[in-house]
C-alpha positions as CSV (number, residue, x, y, z in Angstrom):
1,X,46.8,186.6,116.5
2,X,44.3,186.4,119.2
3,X,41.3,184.8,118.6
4,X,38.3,187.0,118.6
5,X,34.4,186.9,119.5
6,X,32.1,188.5,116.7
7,X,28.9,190.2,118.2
8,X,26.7,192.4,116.3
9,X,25.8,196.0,118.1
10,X,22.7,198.8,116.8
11,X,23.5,202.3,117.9
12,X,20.8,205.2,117.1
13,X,20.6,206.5,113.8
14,X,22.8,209.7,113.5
15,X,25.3,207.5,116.1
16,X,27.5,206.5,114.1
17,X,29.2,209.4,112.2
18,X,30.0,210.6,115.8
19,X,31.7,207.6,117.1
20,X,33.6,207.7,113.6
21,X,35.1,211.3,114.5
22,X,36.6,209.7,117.6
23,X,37.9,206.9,116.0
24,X,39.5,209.4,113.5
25,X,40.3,211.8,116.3
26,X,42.3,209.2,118.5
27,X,43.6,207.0,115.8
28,X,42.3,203.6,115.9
29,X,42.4,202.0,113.0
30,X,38.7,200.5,112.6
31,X,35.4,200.1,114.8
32,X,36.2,196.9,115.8
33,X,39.2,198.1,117.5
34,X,37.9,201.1,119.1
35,X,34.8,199.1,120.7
36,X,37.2,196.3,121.9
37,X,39.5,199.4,123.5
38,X,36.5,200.9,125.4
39,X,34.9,197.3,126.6
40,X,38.9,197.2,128.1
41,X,38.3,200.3,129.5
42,X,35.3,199.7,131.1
43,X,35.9,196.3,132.4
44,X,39.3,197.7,134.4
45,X,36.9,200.8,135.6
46,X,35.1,197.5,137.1
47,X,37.8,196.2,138.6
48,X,38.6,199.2,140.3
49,X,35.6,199.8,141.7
50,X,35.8,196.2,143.1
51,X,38.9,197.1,145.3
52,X,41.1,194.7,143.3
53,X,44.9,195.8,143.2
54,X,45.6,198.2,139.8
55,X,48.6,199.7,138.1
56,X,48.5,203.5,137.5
57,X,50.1,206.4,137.1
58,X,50.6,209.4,138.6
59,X,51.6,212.4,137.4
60,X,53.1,216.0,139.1
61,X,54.0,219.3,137.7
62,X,55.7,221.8,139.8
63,X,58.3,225.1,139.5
64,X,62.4,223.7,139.3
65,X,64.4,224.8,141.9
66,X,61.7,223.9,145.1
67,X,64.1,222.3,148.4
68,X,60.6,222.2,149.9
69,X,58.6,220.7,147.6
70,X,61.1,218.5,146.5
71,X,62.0,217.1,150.2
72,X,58.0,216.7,151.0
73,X,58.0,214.5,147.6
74,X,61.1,212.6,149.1
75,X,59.2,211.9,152.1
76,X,55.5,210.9,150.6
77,X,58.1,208.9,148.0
78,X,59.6,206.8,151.1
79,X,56.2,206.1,153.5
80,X,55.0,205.1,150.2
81,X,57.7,203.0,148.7
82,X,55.5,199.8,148.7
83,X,53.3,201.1,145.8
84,X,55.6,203.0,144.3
85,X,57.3,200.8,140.7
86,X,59.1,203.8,139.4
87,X,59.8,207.3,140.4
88,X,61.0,209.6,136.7
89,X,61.5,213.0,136.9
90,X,62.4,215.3,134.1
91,X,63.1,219.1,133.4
92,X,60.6,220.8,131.4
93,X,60.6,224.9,130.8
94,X,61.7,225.8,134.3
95,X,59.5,222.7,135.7
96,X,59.8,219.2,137.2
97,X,57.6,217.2,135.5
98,X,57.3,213.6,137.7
99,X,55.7,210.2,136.3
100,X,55.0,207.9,139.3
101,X,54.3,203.8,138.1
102,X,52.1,203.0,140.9
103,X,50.3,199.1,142.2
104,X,48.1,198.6,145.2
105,X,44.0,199.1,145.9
106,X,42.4,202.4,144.2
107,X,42.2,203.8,148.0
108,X,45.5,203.4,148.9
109,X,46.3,205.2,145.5
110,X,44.1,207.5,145.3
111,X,45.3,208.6,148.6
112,X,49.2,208.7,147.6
113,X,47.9,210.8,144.7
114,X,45.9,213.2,146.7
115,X,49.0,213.9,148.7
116,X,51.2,214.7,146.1
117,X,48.9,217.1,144.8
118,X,48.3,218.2,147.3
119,X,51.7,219.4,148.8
120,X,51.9,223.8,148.6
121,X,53.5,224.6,145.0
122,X,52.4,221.4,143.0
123,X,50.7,223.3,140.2
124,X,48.7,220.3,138.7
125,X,48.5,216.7,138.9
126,X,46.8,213.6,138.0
127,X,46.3,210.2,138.3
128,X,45.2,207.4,136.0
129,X,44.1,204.0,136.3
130,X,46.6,202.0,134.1
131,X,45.3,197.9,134.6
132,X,43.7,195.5,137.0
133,X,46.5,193.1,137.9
134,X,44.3,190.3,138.8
């Protein structure tokens, strides 16, 4: 078990039964883990906005059966190979639902993402910031 820090935190009155619905909402099992999970949160939101290389993931949904879309994929996919961990895609309803594992700086990233979306017939996409890895 790790070893923890105890700190002591006030929130408004009337605060508390709200941040109690999340915690019911998303599952966590008590406050203490919750906080801890949004202090992570925040402090890798940090690192990302100090240009330090991340993990992520990004995600594409478009109509099965594309040559087009899925040659432009093939040749973001290679120019980009360097940040690019894993590559899954799956069928889902009569659409290709892809999960990109993705390292490097938040620009270099963001801009990977940006072009999947933004190739004609990707009908939604996303991308997520995962981890700092340093």
């Amino acid at each position: 078990m790790k070893k923890m820090d105890r700190i002591t935190i006030c929130l408004e009155k009337g605060t508390l039964p709200l941040l109690d619905g999340i915690l019911r909402e998303r599952g966590y099992k008590s406050r203490s883990q919750a906080i801890s999970d949004f202090v992570r949160r925040a402090l890798a939101r940090r690192q990302w906005a100090h240009n330090r290389e991340c993990a992520g993931v990004i995600s594409i949904f478009y109509r099965e059966g594309s040559a087009a879309i899925a040659g432009k994929m093939e040749k973001i996919k290679a120019s980009n190979a360097a940040n690019i961990i894993s590559w899954q895609s799956s069928l889902l309803e009569g659409n290709v639902f892809t999960a990109i594992s993705v390292r490097g700086r938040p620009p270099v990233l963001e801009k990977l993402a940006d072009s999947l979306r933004g190739v004609k017939g990707v009908r939604n996409g996303s991308f997520s910031l995962a981890a700092p890895l340093e």
